[in-house]
N, C-alpha and C positions, 0 to 999 in steps of 0.2 A: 424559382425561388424568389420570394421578397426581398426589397431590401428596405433600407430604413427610409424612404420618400414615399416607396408604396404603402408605406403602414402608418395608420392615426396612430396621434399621439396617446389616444385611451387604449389601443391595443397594444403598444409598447408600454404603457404603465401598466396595464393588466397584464404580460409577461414579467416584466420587472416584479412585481409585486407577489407574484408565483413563486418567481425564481425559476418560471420555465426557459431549462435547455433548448433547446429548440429552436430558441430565437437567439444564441450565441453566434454572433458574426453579422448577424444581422444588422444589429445598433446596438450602442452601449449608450448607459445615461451615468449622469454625474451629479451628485448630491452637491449644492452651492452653500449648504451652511458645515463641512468636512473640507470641498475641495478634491473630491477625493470621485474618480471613476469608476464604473466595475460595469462585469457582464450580466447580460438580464438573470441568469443562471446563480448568479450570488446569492448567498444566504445571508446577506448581512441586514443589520437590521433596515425594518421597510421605513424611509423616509418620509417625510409631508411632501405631494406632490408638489407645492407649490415652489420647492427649495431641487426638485429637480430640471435637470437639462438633460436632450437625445443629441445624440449624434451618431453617424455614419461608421467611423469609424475611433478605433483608437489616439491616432496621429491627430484629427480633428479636436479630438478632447483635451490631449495633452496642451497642445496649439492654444486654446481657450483658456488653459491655467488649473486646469487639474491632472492631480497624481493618480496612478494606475495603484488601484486597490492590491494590498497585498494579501488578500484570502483568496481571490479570484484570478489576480494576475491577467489583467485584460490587456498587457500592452506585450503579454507571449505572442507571436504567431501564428501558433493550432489556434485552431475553433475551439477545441472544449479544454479544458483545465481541470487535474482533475489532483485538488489540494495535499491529499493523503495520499498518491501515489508513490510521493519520494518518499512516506513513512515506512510504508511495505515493503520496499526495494531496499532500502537501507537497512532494516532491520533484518530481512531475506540476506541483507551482505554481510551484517555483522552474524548471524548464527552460521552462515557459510562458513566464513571466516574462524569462527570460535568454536566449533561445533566440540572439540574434545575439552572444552575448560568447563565449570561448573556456570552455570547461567541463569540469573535468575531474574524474573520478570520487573522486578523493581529498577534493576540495574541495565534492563534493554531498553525498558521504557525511556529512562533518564538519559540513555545515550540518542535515541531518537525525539527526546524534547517533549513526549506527552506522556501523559498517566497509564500506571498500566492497566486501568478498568478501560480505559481508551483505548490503550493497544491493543489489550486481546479482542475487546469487541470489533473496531476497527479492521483487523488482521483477518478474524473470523469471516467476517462479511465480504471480505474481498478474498478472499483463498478458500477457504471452506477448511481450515484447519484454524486452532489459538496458534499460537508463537512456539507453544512446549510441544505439540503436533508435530510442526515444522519441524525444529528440533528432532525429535526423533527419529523421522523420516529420514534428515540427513545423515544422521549418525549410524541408521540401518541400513543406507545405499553405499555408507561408506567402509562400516564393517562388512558387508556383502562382497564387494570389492579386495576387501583385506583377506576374507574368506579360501577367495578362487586364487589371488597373485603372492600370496606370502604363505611362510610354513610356520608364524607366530598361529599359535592354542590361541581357544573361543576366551581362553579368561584374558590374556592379556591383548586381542584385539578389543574385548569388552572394555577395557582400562584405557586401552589407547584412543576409541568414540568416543571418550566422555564418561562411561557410565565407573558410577563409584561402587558396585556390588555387582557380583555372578547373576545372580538373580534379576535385580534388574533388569542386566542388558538379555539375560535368558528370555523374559517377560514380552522383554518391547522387540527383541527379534519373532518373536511367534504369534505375536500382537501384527503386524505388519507382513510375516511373510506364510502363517501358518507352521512352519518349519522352527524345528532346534538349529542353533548355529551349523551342530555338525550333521542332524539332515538335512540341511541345506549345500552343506559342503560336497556332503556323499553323493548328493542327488545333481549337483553340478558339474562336479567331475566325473561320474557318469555320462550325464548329457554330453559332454563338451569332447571324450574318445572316440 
């Protein structure tokens, strides 16, 4: 593996200006009219080479007088960074967390700091479900649960997920598991003697 002595300085501007991965760890460069550092991997906008500096490492950079970019976060430890990570996970905690309240996209977006055309698209690309997917999922692993260990009826484990109507939650359990709540019921306590 390279590192940043064995590599010109035009192949490090030619990563930088990609914004190719790849060369994360490798070197970082530092924009002189911001002050400001980041990994070759940053999206941010492409500077004039001529207001750039490389360096080896982070600790090097900071040393010199510049601040560790906060879209890239090049003065973490890991090699990659991966900025929307903590949007996923947070929003993954808060519909954990919420999963039987009414919830709606406007108001998860705002509690995780971006837009909801951003969130769902965001969320999508990285899960393979939108946030109301997610949603669902949990509230059908958890009525599935309420199902086999409790003797509360499908309507009022229906009310207790979250869902505001019989039908609804009738819809999104057979949507997800093929099965009516109670043939699911039937069919698992069967399995389970």
């Amino acid at each position: 593996m390279k590192d940043q002595k064995d590599m010109s300085k035009a192949t490090m501007w030619k990563a930088a200006i990609s914004c190719n991965a790849t060369y994360d760890g490798m070197f970082f460069y530092a924009v002189k009219t911001t002050g400001i550092f980041c990994r070759p991997s940053c999206k941010s906008k492409v500077p004039h080479r001529k207001n750039v500096s490389f360096f080896s490492n982070a600790a090097e950079a900071q040393k010199a007088g510049y601040r560790p970019c906060k879209r890239c976060r090049p003065d973490l430890k890991s090699k990659t960074y991966d900025p929307f990570q903590s949007i996923i996970e947070d929003t993954k905690q808060i519909i954990d967390n919420h999963y039987s309240q009414k919830m709606l996209l406007d108001e998860l977006a705002s509690m995780v700091g971006v837009s909801r055309f951003h969130l769902n698209r965001l969320f999508k690309d990285r899960t393979g479900d939108t946030p109301r997917m997610y949603l669902e999922k949990v509230r059908i692993k958890k009525a599935k649960e309420l199902l086999l260990t409790t003797t509360l009826n499908c309507m009022e484990i229906g009310h207790q997920v979250g869902y505001q109507s019989n039908s609804s939650f009738y819809n999104a359990f057979k949507r997800n598991t093929d099965f009516s709540p109670n043939q699911f019921q039937v069919r698992m306590t069967v399995m389970l003697r």
